[in-house]
N, C-alpha and C positions, 0 to 999 in steps of 0.2 A: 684382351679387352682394354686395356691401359693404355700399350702400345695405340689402339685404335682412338682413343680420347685424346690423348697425345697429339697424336699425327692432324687428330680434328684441330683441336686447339692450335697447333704450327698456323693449320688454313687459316683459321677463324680469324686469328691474330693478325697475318699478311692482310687478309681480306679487308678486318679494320682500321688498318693503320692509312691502305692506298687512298682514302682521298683524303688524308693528313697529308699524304709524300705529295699529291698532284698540287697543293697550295701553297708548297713549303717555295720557300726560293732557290732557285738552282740556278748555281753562276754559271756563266758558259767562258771560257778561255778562249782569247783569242789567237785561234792557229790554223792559219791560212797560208796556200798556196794560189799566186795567180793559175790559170789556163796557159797550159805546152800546148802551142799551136792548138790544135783542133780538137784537143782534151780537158777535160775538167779532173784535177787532180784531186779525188778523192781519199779521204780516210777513214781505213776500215779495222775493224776486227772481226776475225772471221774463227775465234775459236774463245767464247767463255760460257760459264755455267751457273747453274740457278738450285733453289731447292730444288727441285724438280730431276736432278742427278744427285750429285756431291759436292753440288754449291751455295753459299750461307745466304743467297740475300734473297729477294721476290722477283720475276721479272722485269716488272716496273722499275726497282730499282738498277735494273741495268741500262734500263734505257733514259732513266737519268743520269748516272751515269758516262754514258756517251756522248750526250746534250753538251752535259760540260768540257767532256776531252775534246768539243770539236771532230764526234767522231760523223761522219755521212751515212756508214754503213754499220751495220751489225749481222753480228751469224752466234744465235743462241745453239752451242752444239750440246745439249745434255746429255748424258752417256745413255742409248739403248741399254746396256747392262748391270748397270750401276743406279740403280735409285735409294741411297742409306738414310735420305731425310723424307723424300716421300711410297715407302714402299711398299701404302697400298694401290698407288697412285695408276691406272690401267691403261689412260689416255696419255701418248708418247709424244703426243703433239699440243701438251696442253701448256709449255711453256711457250711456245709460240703463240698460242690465240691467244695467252693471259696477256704477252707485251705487245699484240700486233695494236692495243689501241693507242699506246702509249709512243709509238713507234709512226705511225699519223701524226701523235699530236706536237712530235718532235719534227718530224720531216726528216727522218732516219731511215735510212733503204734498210727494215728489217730482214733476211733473207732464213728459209725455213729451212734448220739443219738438225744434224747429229752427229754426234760421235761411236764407231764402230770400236771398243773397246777390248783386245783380245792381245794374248801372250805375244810376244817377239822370237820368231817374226809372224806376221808381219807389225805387230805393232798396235798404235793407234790410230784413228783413221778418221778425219772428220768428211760428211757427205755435206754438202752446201746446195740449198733450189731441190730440194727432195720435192714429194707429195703427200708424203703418208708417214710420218718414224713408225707408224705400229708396224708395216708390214716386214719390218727389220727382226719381230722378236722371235719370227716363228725358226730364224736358221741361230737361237741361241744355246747353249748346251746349260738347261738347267741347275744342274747337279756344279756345272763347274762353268759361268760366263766368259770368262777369261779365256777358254780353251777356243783355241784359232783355227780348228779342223774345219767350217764351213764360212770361215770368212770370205773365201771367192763368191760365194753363194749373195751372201749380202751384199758385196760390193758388185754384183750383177745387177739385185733387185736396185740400188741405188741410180746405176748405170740405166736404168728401164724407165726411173722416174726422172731421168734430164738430169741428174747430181752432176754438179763438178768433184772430185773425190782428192783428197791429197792426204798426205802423211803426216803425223804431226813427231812433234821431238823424236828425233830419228835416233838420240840417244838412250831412249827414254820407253820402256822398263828393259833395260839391260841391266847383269847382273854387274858387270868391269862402266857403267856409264859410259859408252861410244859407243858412235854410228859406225854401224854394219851395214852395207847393204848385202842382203841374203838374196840367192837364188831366187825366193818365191817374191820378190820386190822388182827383179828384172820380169818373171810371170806377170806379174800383174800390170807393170807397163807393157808389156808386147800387149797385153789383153784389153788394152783403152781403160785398166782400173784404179791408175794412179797419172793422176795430171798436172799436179805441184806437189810441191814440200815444205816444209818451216823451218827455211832456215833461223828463224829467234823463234822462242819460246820463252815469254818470260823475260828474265833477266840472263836466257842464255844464248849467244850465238853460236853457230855451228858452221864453220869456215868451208868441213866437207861437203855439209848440205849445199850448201852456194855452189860449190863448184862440181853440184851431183846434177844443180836444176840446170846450169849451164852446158856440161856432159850432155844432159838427155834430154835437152827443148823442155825442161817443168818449166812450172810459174811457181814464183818467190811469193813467200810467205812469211811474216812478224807479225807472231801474235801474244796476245797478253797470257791467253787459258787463266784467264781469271777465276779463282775459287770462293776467294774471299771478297774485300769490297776496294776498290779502286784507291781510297784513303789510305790501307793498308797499305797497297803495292807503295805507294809515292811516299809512305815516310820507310817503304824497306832500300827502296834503288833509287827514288828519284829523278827518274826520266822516262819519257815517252818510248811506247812499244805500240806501231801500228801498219797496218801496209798501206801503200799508197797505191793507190787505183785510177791508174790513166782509161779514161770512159767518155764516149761522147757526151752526153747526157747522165742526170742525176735518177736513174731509174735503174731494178734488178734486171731490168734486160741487157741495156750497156754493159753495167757491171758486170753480170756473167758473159757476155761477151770478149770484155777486156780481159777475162781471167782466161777465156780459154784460147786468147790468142797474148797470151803470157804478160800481158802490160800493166805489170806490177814492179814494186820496189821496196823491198823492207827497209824501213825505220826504225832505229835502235840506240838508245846512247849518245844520241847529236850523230848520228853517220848511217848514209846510207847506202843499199847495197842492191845493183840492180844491173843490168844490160845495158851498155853506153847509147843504144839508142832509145831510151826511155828518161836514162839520170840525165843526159845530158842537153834534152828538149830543158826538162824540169831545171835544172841549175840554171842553164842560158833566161827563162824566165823568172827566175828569181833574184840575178843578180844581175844592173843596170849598171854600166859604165860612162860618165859623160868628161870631157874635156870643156873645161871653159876658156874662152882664149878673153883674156881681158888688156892686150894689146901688148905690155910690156912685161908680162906675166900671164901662167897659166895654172888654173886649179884644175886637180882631180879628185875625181868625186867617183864612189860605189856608193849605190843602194839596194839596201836587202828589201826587197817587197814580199820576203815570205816568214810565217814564225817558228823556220829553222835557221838555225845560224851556219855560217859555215866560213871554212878557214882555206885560205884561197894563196899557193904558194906560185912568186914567176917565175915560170920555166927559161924563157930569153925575153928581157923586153926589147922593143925597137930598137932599131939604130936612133942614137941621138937624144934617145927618151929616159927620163930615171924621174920616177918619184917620192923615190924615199930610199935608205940605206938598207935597212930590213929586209930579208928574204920571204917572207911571207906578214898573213892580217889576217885577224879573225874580224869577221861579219857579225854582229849579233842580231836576232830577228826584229826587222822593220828598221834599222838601223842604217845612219847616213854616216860613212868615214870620208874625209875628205883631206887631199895633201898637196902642197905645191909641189908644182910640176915644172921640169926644164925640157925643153923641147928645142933639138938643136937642128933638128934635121927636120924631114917631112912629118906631115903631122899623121901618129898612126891612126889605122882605121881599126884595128881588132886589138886583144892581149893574149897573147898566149900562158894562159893558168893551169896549175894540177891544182884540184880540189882535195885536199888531203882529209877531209873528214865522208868522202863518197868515194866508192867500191866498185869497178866494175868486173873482178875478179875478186879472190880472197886476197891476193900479192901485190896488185894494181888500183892505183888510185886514177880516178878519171882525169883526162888532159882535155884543154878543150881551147876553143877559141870564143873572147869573149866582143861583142862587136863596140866599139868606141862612140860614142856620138859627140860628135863635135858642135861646141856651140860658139860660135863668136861672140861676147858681150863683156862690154865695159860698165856694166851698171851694177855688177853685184859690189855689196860693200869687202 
């Protein structure tokens, strides 16, 4: 009975606070990506939690949240087998209806998920674009949630409701911490039941996961799995953890589109990690190159148009060309560096750069060509 007043009280308490949090001010950070060609490069998190599993905060406040990380997307995954702070709680879907108003009022692609929580292997398992979490609880083993004997089961029933399905910390519950892939992980990919992986979790990257999603056509994943509240995370590591989601359009159809034809990119720690033809639309749009020819001299000029920074090493410059002694520059976001430039020769059209903070293996940093624009003008000062 205590327990039960309790658990009321938790409610009561969330319930009175929401239209304090809906009037309070919520900064929003500016962290932006122009549009890769025919993409709008969203950012997502597609794996945190609420009371409603074994997470400390309301709904709502996760989609505040998100508001201010500049997030586009979210994916509430609360554990089907885990509810420690609400559980007498029957409805599996009720951390989604509690933030889908909050998630409108942000213009947040909230997307309706869960987390398949079960012994290794295979693991943990988030379902993304479900229709139902309750019809998840009937393949759970009461006496023992954790036990993995009809995970295929569930990850069918999720399969039935349109889920995109993917792995989360592929480390993570091992007894030694490392990724194993086990037999029933290759099972469940020949079986359409696993279709990405996370490579971050947290404040951890997983170099094998990268080169597992690479291996077997997954789609890349960085996610936070937030337990606690966002404030936390940023005075424990201090840097952004999110995927980036190349989608035509800002809507759950795009997005699960882009996801299951793998046009994704994790972001982690200022670097990121992805398929050269996805980083390196994105980089060429974020970093501008201009030559100014001001007749007896010439400036050059980068611009960062996005709020990642990035650090940009020359491979070969031109014949004829040097702008500086330094073998590389860091970018910082929305940031203009600019340096006189000797041009001896033809004037070039491109630069050939490795982006030393973007991945497109775990061993390989992206090389790319970036295109010159040439301006003629003797009126800058």
């Amino acid at each position: 009975m205590i327990k039960r007043l309790l658990n009321y009280g938790i409610c009561t308490f969330f319930i009175f606070i929401f239209p304090l949090s809906v009037e309070t001010q919520v900064r929003k950070t500016n962290f932006t990506f122009p549009d890769a060609g025919e993409y709008k490069v969203l950012k997502a998190d597609f794996h945190i939690h609420t009371v409603f599993s074994d997470g400390l905060v309301w709904p709502y406040t996760r989609l505040d949240e998100a508001y201010s990380e500049s997030l586009d997307i979210v994916a509430i995954a609360d554990h089907i087998e885990h509810r420690s702070l609400m559980p007498d709680v029957t409805n599996l879907n009720k951390s989604y209806e509690i933030a889908k108003w909050a998630s409108d009022l942000y213009n947040i692609v909230l997307i309706h998920s869960a987390e398949i929580t079960r012994d290794m292997p295979p693991g943990h398992i988030n379902v993304i674009g479900i229709q139902d979490a309750n019809k998840f609880e009937q393949y759970v083993n009461k006496s023992n949630p954790s036990d993995s004997s009809r995970v295929k089961e569930a990850l069918f029933e999720a399969k039935q409701q349109g889920a995109f399905i993917f792995w989360n910390h592929p480390a993570f519950p091992t007894p030694d911490n490392k990724s194993t892939w086990h037999p029933i992980h290759q099972q469940i990919l020949d079986e359409g039941l696993m279709m990405g992986i996370e490579v971050v979790n947290g404040e951890r990257y997983e170099p094998i996961a990268f080169q597992w999603c690479l291996d077997h056509n997954l789609t890349i994943f960085s996610n936070t799995d937030l337990h606690g509240t966002m404030a936390q995370k940023r005075s424990i590591d201090g840097f952004k953890v999110m995927t980036l989601v190349l989608a035509k359009e800002k809507t759950e159809k795009a997005v699960m589109d882009a996801l299951r034809n793998h046009r994704t990119i994790a972001l982690w720690n200022n670097q990121l990690f992805g398929r050269q033809e996805h980083v390196e639309p994105v980089v060429k749009s974020c970093i501008k190159a201009t030559l100014y020819d001001r007749g007896d001299k010439y400036l050059f000029e980068f611009v960062n148009e996005s709020g990642f920074p990035f650090t940009l090493q020359f491979s070969v410059l031109p014949e004829g060309f040097k702008i500086r002694n330094d073998f590389a520059i860091s970018i910082n976001p929305y940031e203009t560096v600019a340096y006189i430039a000797n041009v001896s020769e033809n004037i070039p059209s491109t630069l050939n750069v490795k982006v030393l903070n973007v991945w497109v293996t775990p061993e390989k940093n992206l090389e790319l060509f970036i295109p010159i624009n040439y301006k003629r003008d003797t009126s800058l000062p």
